[in-house]
C-alpha positions in Angstrom: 73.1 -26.0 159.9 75.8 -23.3 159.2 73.8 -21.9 157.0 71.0 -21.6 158.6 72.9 -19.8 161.7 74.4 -17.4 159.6 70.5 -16.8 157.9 69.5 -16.4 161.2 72.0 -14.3 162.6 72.9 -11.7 159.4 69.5 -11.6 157.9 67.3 -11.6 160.9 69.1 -9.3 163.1 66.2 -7.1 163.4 65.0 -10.0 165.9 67.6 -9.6 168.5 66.8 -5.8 168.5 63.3 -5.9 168.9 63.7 -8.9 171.3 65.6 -6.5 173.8 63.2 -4.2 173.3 60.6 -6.3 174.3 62.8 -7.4 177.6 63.0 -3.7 178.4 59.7 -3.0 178.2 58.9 -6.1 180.3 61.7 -4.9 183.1 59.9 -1.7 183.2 56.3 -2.6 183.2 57.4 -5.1 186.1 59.4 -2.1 187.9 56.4 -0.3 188.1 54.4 -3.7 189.7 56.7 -3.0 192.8 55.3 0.1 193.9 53.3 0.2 196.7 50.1 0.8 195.0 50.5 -2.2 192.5 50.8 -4.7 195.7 48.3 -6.9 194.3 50.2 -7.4 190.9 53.6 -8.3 193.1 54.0 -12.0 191.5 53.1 -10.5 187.9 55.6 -8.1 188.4 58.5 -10.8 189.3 57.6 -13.0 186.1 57.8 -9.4 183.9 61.3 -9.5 185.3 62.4 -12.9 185.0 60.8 -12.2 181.4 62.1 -9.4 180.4 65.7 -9.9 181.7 65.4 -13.2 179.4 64.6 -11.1 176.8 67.3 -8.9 177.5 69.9 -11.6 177.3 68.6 -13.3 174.4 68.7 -10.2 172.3 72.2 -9.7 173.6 73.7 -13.0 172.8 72.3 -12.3 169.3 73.5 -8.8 168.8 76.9 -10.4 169.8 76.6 -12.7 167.3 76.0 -10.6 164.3 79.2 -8.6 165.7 81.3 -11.5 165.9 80.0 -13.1 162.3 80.5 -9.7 161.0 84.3 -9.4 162.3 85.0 -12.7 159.9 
């Protein structure tokens, strides 16, 4: 299993980048759902946050951990 973290985290840290990436596109697509004019899209726009700000942490926590496997 120790292994497979340390597969996961070192050689795959592409993922945690392009997964906050993905999270800050989501935050900002659902930013723009707010606006007056997108009123309709309101609920859309709530999930694209909730979404994204997953995202966001997600990639986080993983860029954390290649810093903190990296410090070892």
């Amino acid at each position: 299993m120790r292994n497979a973290l340390k597969i996961l985290v070192q050689d795959y840290s592409w993922i945690h980048l392009s997964l906050g990436l993905l999270g800050n596109f989501a935050f900002f697509v659902g930013s723009i759902g707010f606006l007056p004019t997108f009123e309709d899209y309101k609920i859309a726009a709530v999930w694209l946050f909730i979404m994204g700000s997953f995202l966001m942490l997600i990639g986080s926590v993983g860029e954390l951990l290649v810093d903190v496997w990296n410090e070892r």
